[in-house]
C-alpha positions as a Python dict, from the first residue, in 0.01 Angstrom:
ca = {
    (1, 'X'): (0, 0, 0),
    (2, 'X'): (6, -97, -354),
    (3, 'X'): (167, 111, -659),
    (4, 'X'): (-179, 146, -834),
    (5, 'X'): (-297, 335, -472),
    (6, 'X'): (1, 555, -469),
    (7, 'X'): (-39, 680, -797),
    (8, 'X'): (-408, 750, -728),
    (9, 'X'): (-278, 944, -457),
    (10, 'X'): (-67, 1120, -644),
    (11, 'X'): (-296, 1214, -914),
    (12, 'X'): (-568, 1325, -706),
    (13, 'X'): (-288, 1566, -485),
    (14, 'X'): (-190, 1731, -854),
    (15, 'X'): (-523, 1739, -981),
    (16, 'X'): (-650, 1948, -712),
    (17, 'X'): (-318, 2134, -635),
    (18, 'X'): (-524, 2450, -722),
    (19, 'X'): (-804, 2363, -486),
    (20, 'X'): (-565, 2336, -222),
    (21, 'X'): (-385, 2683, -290),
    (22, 'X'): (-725, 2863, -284),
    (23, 'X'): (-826, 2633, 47),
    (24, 'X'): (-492, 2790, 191),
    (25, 'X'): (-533, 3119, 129),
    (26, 'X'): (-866, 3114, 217),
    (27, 'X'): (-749, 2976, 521),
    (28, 'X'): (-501, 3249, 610),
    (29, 'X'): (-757, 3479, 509),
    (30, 'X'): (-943, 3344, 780),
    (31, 'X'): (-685, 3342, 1006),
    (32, 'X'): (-560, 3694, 977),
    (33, 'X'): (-920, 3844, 1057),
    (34, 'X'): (-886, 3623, 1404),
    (35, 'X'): (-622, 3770, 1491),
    (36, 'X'): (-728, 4104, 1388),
    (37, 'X'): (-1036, 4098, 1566),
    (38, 'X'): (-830, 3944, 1921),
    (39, 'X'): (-634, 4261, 1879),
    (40, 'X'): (-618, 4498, 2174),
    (41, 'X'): (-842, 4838, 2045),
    (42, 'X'): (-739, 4987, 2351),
    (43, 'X'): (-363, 5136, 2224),
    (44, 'X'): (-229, 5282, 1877),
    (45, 'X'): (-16, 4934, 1798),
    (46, 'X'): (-384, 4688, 1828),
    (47, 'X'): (-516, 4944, 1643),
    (48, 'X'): (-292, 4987, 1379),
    (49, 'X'): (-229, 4601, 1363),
    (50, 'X'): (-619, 4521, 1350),
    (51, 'X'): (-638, 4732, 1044),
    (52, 'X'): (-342, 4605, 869),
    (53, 'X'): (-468, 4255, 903),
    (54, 'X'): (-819, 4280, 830),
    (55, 'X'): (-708, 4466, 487),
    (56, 'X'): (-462, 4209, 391),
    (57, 'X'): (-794, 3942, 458),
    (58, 'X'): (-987, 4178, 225),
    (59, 'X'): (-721, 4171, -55),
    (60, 'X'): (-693, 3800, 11),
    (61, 'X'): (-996, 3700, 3),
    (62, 'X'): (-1073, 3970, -372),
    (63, 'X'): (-797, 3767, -514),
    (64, 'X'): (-1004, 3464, -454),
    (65, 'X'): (-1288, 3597, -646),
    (66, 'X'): (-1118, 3562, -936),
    (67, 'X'): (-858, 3259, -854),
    (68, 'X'): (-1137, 3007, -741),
    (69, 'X'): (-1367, 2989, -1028),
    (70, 'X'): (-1032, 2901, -1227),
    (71, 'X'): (-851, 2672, -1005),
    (72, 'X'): (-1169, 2511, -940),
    (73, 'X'): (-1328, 2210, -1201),
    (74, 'X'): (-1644, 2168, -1078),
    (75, 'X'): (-1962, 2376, -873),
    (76, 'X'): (-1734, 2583, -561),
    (77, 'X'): (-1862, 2516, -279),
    (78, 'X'): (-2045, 2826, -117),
    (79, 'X'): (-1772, 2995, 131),
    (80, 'X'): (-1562, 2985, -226),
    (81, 'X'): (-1843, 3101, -400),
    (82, 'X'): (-1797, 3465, -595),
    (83, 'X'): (-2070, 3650, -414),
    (84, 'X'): (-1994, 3513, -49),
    (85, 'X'): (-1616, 3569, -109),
    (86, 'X'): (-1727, 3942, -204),
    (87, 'X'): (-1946, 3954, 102),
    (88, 'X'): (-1687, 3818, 300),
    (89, 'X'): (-1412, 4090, 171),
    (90, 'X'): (-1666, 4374, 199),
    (91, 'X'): (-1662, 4266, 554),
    (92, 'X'): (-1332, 4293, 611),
    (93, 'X'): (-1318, 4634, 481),
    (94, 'X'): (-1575, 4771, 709),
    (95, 'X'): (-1380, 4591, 1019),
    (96, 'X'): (-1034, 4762, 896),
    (97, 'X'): (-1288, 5130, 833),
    (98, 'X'): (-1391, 5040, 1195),
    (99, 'X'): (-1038, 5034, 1358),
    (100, 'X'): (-933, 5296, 1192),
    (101, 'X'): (-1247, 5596, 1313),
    (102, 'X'): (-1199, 5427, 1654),
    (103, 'X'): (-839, 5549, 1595),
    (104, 'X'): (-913, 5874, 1450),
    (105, 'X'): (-1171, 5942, 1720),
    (106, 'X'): (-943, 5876, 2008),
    (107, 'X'): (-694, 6122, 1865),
    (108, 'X'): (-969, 6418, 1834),
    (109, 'X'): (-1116, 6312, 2161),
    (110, 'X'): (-750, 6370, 2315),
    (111, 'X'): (-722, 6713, 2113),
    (112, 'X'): (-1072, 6821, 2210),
    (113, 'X'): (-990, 6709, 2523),
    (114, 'X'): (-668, 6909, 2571),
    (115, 'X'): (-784, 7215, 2437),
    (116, 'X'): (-1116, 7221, 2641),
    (117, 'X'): (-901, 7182, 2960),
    (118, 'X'): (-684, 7469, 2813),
    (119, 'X'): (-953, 7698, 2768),
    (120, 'X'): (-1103, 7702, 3090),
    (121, 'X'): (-770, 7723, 3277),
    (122, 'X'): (-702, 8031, 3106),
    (123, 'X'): (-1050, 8118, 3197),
    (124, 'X'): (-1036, 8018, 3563),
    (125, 'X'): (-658, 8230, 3562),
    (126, 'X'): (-879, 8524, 3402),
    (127, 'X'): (-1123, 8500, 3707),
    (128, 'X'): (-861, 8434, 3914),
    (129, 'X'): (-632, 8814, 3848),
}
């Protein structure tokens, strides 16, 4: 490879350093929802894990609202795009609101639960003397 390549090379990597951070964390945006959404909903950990990731994409992906336009020269392409970065982050908030009522709601269904059992075995003992 010649020295003129190399420095082309070189100059397009620095040029577009920015590019490539947003690409990244877009990226790991990405890749935490995956995993949140592979989580187990079935026990408190999944839960709590789902939700943790999918607001860490949100924040990720609001931070890139702002960060693309400016690290960005020309037109962004659409998934960097402003609006579909906001729909995208909206998204993830609704996903980590999700987890979390599914949460909530298994903990009042076990209360409910417990203290409908309770009441009617203090009602069947009632019967019962």
């Amino acid at each position: 490879m010649s020295h003129n390549k190399i420095l082309l090379i070189l100059f397009l990597a620095l040029t577009s350093l920015g590019y490539e951070k947003v690409c990244v964390l877009f990226n790991i945006a990405a890749l935490q929802s995956s995993i949140a959404a592979s989580q187990s909903l079935d026990n408190d950990d999944g839960l709590k894990l789902a939700t943790k990731l999918f607001q860490q994409s949100a924040g990720i992906l609001n931070y890139l609202k702002s960060a693309a336009p400016a690290a960005i020269s020309q037109e962004p392409t659409p998934d960097l795009n402003p609006e579909t970065l906001t729909v995208l982050s909206n998204l993830m908030i609704a996903q980590a609101q999700e987890t979390f009522i599914v949460k909530a709601i298994r903990g009042l269904f076990g209360i409910f639960f417990c203290l409908f059992f309770s009441f009617f075995f203090n009602l069947a003992k009632l019967q019962i003397a």
